[in-house]
C-alpha positions in Angstrom: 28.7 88.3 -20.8 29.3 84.2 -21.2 27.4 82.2 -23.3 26.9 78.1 -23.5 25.5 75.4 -25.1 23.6 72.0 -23.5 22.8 69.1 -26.0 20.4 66.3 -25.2 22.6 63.2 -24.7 25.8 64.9 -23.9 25.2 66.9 -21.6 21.9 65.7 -19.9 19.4 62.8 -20.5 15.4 63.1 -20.3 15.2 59.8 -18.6 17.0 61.0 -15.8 16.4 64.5 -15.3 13.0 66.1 -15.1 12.8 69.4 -17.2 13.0 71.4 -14.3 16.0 69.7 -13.6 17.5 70.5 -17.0 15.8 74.4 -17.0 18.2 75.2 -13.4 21.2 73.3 -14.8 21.5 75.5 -17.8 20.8 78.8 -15.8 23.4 77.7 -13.4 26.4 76.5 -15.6 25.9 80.5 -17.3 25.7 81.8 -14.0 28.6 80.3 -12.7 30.7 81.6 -15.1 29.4 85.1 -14.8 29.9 85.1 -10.4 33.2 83.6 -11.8 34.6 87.0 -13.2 33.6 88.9 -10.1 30.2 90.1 -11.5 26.2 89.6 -10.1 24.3 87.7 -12.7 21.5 90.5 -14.2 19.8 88.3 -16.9 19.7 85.3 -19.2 18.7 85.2 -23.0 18.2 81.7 -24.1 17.6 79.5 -27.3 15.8 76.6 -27.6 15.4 73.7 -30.1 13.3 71.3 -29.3 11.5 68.6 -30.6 7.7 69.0 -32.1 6.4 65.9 -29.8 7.7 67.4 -26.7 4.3 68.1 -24.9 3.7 71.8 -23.1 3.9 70.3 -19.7 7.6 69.9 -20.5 8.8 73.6 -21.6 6.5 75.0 -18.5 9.0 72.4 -16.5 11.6 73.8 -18.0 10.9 77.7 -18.0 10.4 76.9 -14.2 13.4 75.8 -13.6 15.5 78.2 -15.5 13.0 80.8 -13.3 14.1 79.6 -9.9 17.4 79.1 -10.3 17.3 82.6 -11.9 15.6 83.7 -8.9 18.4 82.8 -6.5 20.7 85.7 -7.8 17.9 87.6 -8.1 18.6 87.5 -12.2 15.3 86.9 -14.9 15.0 85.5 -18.0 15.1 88.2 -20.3 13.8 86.5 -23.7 15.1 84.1 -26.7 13.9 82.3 -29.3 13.0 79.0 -30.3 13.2 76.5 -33.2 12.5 72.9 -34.0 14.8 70.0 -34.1 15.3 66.4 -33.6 16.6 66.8 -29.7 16.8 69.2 -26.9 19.2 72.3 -27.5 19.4 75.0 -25.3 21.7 77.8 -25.9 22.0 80.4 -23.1 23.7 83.7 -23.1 24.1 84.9 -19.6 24.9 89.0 -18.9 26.1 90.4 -15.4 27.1 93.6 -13.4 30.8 94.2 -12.5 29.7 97.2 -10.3 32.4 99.1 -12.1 35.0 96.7 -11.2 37.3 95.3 -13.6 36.8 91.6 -14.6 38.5 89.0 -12.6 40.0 86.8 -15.4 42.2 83.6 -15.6 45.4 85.6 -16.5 46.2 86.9 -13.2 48.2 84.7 -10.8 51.3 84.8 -9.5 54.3 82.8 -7.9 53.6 83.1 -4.0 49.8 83.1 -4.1 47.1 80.6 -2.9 44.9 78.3 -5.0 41.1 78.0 -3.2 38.2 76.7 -4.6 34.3 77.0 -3.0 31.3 74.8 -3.5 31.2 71.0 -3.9 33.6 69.2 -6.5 33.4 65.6 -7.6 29.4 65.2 -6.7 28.5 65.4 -10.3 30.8 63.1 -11.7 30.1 60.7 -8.7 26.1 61.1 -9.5 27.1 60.1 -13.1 29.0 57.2 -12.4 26.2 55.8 -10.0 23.3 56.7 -13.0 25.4 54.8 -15.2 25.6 51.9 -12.9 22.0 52.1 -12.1 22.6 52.9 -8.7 21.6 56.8 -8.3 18.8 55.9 -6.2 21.5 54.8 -3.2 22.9 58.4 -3.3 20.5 60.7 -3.9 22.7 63.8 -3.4 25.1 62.5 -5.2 22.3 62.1 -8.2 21.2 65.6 -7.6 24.6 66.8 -8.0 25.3 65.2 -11.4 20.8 66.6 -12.5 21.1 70.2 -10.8 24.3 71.8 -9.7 24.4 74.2 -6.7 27.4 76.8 -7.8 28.3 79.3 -5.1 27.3 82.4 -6.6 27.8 84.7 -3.8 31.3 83.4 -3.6 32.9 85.0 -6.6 31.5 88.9 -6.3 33.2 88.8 -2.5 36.4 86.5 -4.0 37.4 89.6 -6.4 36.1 92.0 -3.5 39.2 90.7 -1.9 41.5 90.7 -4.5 41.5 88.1 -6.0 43.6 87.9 -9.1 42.4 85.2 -10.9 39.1 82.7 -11.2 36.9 80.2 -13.1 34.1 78.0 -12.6 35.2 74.3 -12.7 32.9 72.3 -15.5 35.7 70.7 -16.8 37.5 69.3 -13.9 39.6 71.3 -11.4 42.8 70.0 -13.4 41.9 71.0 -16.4 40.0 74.0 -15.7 43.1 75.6 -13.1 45.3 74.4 -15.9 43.6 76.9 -18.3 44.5 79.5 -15.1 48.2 77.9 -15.5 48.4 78.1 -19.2 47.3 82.3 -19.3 49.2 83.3 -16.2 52.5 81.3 -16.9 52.9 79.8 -13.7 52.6 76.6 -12.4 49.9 75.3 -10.1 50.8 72.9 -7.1 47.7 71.2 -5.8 47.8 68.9 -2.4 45.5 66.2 -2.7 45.4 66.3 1.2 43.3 69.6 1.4 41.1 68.6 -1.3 37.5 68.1 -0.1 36.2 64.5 0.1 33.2 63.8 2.1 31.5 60.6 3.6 28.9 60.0 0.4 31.7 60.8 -2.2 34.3 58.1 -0.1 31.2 55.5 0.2 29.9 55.7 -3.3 33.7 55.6 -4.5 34.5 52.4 -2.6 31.3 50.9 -3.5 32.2 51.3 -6.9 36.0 50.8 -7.0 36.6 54.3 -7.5 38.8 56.8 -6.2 37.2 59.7 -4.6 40.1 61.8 -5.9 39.7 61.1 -9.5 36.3 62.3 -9.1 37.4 65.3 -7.6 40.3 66.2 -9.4 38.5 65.5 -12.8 35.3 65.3 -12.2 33.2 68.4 -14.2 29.5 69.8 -14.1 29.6 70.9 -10.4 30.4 74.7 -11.3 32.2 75.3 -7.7 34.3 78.2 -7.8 38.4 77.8 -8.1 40.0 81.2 -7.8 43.9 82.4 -6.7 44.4 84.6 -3.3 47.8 86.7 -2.7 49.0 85.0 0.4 48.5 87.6 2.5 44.7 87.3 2.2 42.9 84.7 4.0 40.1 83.6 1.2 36.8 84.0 3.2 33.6 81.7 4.0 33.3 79.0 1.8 37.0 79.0 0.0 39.1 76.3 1.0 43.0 76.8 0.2 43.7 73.3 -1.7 47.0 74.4 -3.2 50.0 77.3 -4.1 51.1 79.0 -7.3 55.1 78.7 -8.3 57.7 79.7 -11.0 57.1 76.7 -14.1 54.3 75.8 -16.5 51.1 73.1 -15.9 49.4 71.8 -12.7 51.0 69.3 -10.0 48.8 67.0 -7.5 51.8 66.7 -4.8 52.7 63.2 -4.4 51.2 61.5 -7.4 52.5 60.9 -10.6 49.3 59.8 -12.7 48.6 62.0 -15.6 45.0 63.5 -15.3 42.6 64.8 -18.0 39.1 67.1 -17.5 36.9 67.1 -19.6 37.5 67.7 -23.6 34.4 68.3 -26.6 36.9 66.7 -28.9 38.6 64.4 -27.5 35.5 62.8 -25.1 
């Protein structure tokens, strides 16, 4: 069981995404976190506040997309309740099935092991930075990414099939979110920016922005890919990408570069 909140403003905006944009972005950020402890999403409870002049058009926008991105783990929306207030709330409680299998958690990893991650990081935070430079319409994956992430749900049930030993979805940044892996395993992470995923519309939008495509990546949150640790002896499968190594210490290293990096933080912005 996970549970999350969205707020109107913070962590989406009306005049960019649709409702059924918003609808598969709050099914998806629960469950991500759910295919993150080794379990298949079952069902989602949800809350809603929302404001009295919202017309019904909108809510049918939204259920839809809470239904199909539901629909893709073969999950349902299994009820909720609703309430009035000034902007959009959404609170959404996400259940799953861990076959019998215990719970893949963050506490797990070990000196020796393999860091991986699957699924895109950095789109989101690159579709942000091009909304709030009014140029989403030039990368329109990129501004899909940042409206309606595409976690890799199938990726976490077969990760802890494997062994994994531990995982998270990353909707904080992979730095902070692996550091959270760091901080309850007591070991330290070592991630080469070299093996880190960068492709052509991530470099292009970075460079036409003055960006670096790294601090997107390394930082960037929202896209609910997958980061997870591997013994060494097992080589993570389909979609994982081995982007660094666990060792003896405390906190996360990027080889080669000495800039201090933050994720995301509610209270700190």
């Amino acid at each position: 069981m996970t549970t999350d909140l969205l707020l109107e403003g913070r962590h989406f905006r009306r005049d960019w995404s649709s409702p059924y944009d918003i609808g598969r972005k709050a099914a998806a950020q629960n469950l991500a976190d759910i295919a993150a402890m080794g379990a298949v999403p079952t069902a989602l409870v949800v809350g809603l506040g929302l404001p009295g002049d919202l017309p019904t058009a909108w809510l049918d926008g939204l259920t839809d997309g809470f239904g199909d991105e539901c629909a893709t783990v073969g999950a349902g929306v299994a009820g909720g309740d609703i309430v009035r207030s000034e902007r959009v709330v959404l609170g959404v409680t996400a259940l799953g099935d861990l076959g019998g299998r215990p719970p893949v958690t963050r506490a797990g990893a070990r000196p020796g092991q393999v860091l991986a991650v699957a699924g895109r990081i950095g789109h989101a935070a690159a579709g942000l930075a091009l909304y709030e430079a009014g140029r989403a319409g030039e990368w329109p994956a990129l501004a899909e990414a940042h409206r309606r992430p595409s976690p890799p749900y199938s990726c976490g049930p077969a990760a802890a099939a494997l062994g994994a030993t531990a995982m998270l979805d990353v909707s904080d940044g992979l730095l902070q979110d692996v550091g959270h892996i760091a901080a309850a395993s007591g070991v330290r992470v070592e991630i080469d920016p070299a093996l880190l995923p960068v492709d052509d519309a991530l470099a292009d939008a970075a460079a036409e922005l003055g960006e670096d495509p790294l601090r997107w990546v390394l930082t960037g949150g929202e896209d609910h890919a997958l980061a997870a640790v591997f013994p060494s002896e097992v080589a993570p499968p389909g979609e994982w990408r081995v982007v660094g190594r666990v060792t003896e210490g405390e906190g996360v290293q990027v080889r080669g570069r000495e800039e201090t990096y933050g994720g995301w933080d509610h209270f700190r912005g």
